[in-house]
C-alpha positions in Angstrom: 8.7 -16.7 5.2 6.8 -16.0 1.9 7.5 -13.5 -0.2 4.6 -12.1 -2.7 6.1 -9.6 -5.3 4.3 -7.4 -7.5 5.0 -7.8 -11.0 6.8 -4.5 -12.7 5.0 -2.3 -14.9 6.8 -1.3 -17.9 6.3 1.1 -20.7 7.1 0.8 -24.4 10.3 3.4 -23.8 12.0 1.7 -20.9 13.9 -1.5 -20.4 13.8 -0.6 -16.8 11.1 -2.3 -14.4 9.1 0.2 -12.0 7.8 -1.2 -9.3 4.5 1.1 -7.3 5.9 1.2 -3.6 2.7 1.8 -2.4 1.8 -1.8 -3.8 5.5 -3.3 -2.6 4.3 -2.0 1.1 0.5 -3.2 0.4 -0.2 0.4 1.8 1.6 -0.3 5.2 4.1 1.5 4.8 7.0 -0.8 5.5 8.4 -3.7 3.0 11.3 -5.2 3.5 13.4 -6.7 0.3 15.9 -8.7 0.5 19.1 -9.1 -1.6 21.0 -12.1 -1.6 21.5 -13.1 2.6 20.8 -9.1 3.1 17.6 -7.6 4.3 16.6 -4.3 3.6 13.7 -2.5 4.8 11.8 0.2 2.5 9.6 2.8 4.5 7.2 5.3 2.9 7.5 8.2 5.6 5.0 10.4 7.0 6.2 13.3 4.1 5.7 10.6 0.8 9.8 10.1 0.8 11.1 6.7 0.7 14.0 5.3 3.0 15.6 2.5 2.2 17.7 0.6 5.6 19.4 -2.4 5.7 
């Protein structure tokens, strides 16, 4: 499995990375991340809310 990430966007008043996750989902609306041997899955839904699932 290959994983492409897109790299964060940051602005000059935050240390914090922001990710789009309209790009993360490549405008599918699923992605699924994966945190150590954990996968998650990320869903845009139907109302523009995000769910996040393991």
């Amino acid at each position: 499995m290959s994983y492409q990430s897109t790299p964060p966007t940051r602005s000059a008043s935050s240390a914090v990375p922001a990710y789009s996750a309209r790009d993360l989902t490549q405008e599918g609306g699923l992605a699924q991340i994966i945190l150590d041997d954990q996968t998650y899955t990320l869903r845009i839904t139907r109302a523009g809310k995000l769910i996040l699932t393991k």
